[in-house]
Structures are given as structure tokens and as C-alpha cells.
C-alpha positions as CSV (number, residue, x, y, z in Angstrom):
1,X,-72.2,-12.6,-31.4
2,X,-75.8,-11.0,-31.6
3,X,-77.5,-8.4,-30.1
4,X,-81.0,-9.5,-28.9
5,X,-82.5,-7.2,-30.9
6,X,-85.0,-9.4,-32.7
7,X,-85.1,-9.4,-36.6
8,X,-88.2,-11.1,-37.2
9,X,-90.5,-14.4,-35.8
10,X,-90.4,-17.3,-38.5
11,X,-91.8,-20.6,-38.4
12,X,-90.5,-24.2,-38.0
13,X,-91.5,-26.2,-40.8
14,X,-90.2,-28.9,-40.3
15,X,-88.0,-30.7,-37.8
16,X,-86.0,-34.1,-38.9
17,X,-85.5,-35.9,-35.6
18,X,-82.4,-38.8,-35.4
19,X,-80.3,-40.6,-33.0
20,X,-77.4,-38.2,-34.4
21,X,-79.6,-35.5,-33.8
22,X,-82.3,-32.7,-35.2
23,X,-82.4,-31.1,-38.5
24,X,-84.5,-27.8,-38.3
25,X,-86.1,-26.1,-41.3
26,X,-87.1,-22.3,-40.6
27,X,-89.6,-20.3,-42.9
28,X,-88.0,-16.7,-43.0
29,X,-87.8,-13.7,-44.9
30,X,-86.1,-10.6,-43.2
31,X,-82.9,-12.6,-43.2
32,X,-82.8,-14.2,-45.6
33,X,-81.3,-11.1,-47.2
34,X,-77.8,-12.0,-47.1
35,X,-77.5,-15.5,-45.2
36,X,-75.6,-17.9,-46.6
37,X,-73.8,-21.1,-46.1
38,X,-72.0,-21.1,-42.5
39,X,-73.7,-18.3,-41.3
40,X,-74.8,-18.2,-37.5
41,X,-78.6,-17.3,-36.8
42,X,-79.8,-17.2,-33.3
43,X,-83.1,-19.0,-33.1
44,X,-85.2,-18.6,-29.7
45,X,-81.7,-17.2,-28.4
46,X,-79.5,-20.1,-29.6
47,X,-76.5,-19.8,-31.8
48,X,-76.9,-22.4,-34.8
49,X,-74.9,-22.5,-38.4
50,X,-77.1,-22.6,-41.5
51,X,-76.1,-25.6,-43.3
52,X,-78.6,-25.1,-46.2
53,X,-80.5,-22.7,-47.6
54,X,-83.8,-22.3,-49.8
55,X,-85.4,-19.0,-51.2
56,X,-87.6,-18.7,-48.4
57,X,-85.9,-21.1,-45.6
58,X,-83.1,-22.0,-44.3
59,X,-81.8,-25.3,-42.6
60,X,-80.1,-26.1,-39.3
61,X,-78.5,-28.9,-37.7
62,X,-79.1,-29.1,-33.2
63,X,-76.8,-31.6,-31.4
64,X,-78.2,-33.8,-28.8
65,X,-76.7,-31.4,-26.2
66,X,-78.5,-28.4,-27.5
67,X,-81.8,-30.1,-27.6
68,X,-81.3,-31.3,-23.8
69,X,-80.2,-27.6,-22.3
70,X,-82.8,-25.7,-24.7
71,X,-86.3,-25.7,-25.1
72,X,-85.6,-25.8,-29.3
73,X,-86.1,-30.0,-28.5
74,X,-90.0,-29.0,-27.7
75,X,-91.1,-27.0,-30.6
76,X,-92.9,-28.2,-33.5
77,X,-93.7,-27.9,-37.2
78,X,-95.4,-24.9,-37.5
79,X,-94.2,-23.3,-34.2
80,X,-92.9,-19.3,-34.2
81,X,-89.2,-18.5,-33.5
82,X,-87.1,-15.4,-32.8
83,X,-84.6,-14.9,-35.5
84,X,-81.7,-12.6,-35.4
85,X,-78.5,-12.8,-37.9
86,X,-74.8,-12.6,-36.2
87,X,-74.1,-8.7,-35.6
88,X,-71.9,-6.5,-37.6
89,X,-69.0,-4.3,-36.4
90,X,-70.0,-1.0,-38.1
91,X,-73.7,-1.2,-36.5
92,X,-75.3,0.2,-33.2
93,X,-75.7,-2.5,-30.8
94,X,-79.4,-1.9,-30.1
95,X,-79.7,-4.9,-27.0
96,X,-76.1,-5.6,-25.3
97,X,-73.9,-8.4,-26.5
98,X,-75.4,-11.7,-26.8
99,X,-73.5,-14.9,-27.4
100,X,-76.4,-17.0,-28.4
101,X,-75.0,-19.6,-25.7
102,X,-78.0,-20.0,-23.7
103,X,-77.1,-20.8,-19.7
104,X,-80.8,-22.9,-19.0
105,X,-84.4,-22.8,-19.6
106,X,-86.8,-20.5,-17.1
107,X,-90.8,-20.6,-16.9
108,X,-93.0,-17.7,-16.3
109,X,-94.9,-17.8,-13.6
110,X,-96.9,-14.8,-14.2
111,X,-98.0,-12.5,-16.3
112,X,-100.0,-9.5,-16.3
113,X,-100.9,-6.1,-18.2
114,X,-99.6,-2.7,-16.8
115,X,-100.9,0.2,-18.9
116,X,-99.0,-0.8,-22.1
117,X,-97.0,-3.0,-20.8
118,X,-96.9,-6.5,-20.2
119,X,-94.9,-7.7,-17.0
120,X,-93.4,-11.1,-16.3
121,X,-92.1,-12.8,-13.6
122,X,-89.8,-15.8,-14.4
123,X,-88.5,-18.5,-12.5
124,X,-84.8,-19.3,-13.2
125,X,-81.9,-22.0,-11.5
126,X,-79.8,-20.3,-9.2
127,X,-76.8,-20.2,-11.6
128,X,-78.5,-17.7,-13.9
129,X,-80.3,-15.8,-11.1
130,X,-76.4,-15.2,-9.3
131,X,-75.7,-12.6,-12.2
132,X,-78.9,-10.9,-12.7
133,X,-78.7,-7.5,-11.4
134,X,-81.6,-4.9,-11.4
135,X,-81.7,-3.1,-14.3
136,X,-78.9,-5.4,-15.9
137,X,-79.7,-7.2,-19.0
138,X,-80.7,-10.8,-19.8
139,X,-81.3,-12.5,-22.8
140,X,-85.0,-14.4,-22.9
141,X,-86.0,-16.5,-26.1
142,X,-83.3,-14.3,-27.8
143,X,-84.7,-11.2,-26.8
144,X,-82.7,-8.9,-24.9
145,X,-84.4,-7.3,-21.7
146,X,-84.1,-5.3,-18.7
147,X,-84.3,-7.2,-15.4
148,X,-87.2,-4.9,-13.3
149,X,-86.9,-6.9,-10.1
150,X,-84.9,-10.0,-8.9
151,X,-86.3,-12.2,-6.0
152,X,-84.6,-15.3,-4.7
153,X,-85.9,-18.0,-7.5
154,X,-87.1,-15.4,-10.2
155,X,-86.6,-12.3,-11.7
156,X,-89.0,-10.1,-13.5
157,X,-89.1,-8.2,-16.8
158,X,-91.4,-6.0,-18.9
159,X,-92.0,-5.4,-23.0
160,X,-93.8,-2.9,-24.5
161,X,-96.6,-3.3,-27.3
162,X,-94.0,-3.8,-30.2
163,X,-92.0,-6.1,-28.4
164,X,-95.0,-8.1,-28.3
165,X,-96.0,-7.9,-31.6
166,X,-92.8,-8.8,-33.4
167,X,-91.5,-11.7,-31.0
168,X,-92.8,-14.4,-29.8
169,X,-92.7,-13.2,-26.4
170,X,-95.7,-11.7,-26.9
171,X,-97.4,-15.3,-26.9
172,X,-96.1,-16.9,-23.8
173,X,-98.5,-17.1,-21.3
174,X,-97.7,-19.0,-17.6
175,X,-96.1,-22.0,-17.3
176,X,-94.4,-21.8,-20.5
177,X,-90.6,-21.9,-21.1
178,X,-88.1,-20.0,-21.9
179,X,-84.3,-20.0,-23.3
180,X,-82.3,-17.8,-20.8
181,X,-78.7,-16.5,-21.1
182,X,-77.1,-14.3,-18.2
183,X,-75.0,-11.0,-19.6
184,X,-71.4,-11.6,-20.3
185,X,-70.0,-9.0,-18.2
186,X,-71.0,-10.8,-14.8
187,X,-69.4,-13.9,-16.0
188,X,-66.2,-12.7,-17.2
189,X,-66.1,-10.4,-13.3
190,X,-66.8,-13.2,-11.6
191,X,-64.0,-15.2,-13.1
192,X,-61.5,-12.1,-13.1
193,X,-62.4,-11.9,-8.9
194,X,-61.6,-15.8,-8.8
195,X,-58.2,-15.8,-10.9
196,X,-57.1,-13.2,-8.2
197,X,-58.2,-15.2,-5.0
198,X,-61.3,-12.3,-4.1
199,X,-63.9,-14.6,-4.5
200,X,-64.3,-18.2,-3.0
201,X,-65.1,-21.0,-5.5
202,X,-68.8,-20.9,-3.8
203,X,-69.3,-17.2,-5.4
204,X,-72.5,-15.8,-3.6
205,X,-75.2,-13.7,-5.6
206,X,-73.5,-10.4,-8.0
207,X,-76.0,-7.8,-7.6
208,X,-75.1,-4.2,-7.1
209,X,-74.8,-4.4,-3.5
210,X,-72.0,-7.0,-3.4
211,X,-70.2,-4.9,-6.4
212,X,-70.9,-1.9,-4.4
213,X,-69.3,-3.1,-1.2
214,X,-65.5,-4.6,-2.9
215,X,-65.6,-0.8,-4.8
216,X,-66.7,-2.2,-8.2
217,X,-69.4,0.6,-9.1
């Protein structure tokens, strides 16, 4: 479990491509602290185990699966990644929680500068955009963000200069993708509603006026 709170950007530097999958190296520093051996990292918002580890990198095996539902199957040697260790117990949760499970892959679809603050707008399959609620949280590249707006095929989100500076966020410009991962709380009311008949197997959208309406807020 993680917390979208962004430790530090590293860099691939290498990636070992085979039919049984990807080995990933990673060029890191902050957490390198105390990572060992079976550790989980989120990298670009995706939970992966360290299987070996250097002075100043650390290795990672992705599974064909993770490669087809992530965008990790389009970086390259040398490109930056969001890098967050598993969260402990006795710390504040900074973000919300984040299971490092990403749900699909969104584009931006703009992006523009207000005052200190850049704003994008983010296209995103319906089964993500069903539990985005204004001013809810979302998980993007392994960054957790507040949700400014949500339309009926994107949503919207803003970061502020250090944001940008200390994730790769801050390099995305249009048409590029991005790792998405819906807040856990939706999920598990959604399914709590459908174990006790409230909600038909075709849910509709949960924003605040549907939770609103059955007496949920």
C-alpha cells in the first residue's frame, strides 16, 4: 500500500525485454535507503517487488499483463519514473491510500498554466471515470491528486510548482499517457451496494449527487 506522495523521479536504465517478460533496472537514490530484497516500490503508480538490488539501482521483474494494462511497456532506457516505497503504519498518509494496482491508462488532452499552477484535462475509459468524484482523489503516474472537474470522457486536475518539479508530471505535455488508478473507497461502496441488491450490475456513474440521493453523504 502506498500513498501517492512521490519520493523521488529515477531513471530506467535499462529494460531486458523476453517472451517471459520485462526486467527493469531503475537508477535511484532517495530509496534506496532501506529497500531490500522483496520489497514493493511503485514505479509510475504500479506496485512491483525488487528482485535485486545495486548501490545505486534496483531491479524489477513486469509480467506480460502489467506491460499490456500500463504504460511501463512504453518507456525506455534513460526515461524518468515516479518512485515511492510501500507506506509505513506509524507515518502520516500525506496522498490517500494507493494500491499501486493501476485500473487503465488516460491521455491528457490539455494542458495549460494558471498563475502557478498547471491544469490538466485527461481523458479516461468509463470504468475509471464511474468513481471520480469532484474533489475525490485519483492516483496519476503514481501521484496522488485532486479531481477539479469531471466531464463525461475526462476529468481534470491541477499541481502546483513542486509537484512539477519533483515528478514527472511536470513533463507531460498533450497526447501523452498516463497510469490511472480510481480511489479505493468508491470501489469497495460500489460492491458493498451490490452485495445488498441497491445497485444493478450496470452501476451508473458515483459522483456526489448519486451518493447524495440513497443518503450516503
Amino acid at each position: 500500500m502506498f500513498t501517492g506522495i512521490v519520493e523521488e523521479m529515477g531513471a530506467v536504465t535499462s529494460m531486458e525485454r523476453t517472451l517471459a517478460g520485462t526486467r527493469m533496472t531503475i537508477l535511484a537514490s532517495t530509496v534506496m535507503g532501506d529497500l531490500k530484497i522483496g520489497d514493493s516500490v511503485s514505479v509510475n503508480g504500479i506496485c512491483l517487488t525488487v528482485v535485486a538490488k545495486g548501490e545505486r539501482d534496483f531491479v524489477v521483474d513486469v509480467s506480460p499483463e502489467t506491460l499490456s494494462v500500463t504504460t511501463l511497456g512504453r518507456l525506455a532506457p534513460g526515461a524518468p519514473v515516479n518512485l515511492e516505497r510501500a507506506m509505513k503504519l506509524n507515518e502520516r498518509i500525506g496522498g490517500h491510500l494507493v494500491a499501486g494496482h493501476v485500473d487503465g491508462v488516460g491521455t491528457i488532452r490539455s494542458r495549460h498554466q494558471e498563475g502557478n499552477a498547471i491544469f490538466f484535462t485527461i481523458e479516461a475509459p468509463s470504468e475509471i471515470l464511474r468513481y471520480c468524484v469532484t474533489k475525490g482523489s485519483i492516483t496519476v503516474d503514481g501521484i496522488s491528486l485532486t479531481i477539479n472537474e469531471v466531464g463525461d470522457h475526462s476529468f481534470s486536475v491541477a499541481i502546483i510548482p513542486h509537484t512539477a518539479n519533483v515528478t514527472t508530471l511536470g513533463l507531460k505535455q498533450v497526447d501523452d499517457t498516463v497510469n490511472l488508478e480510481s480511489d479505493l473507497i468508491g470501489k469497495y461502496v460500489e460492491r458493498l451496494l451490490q452485495e445488498r441488491s441497491q445497485l444493478p450490475k450496470s452501476t451508473p456513474i458515483i459522483d456526489k449527487d448519486y451518493l447524495q440521493k440513497r443518503g450516503l453523504l
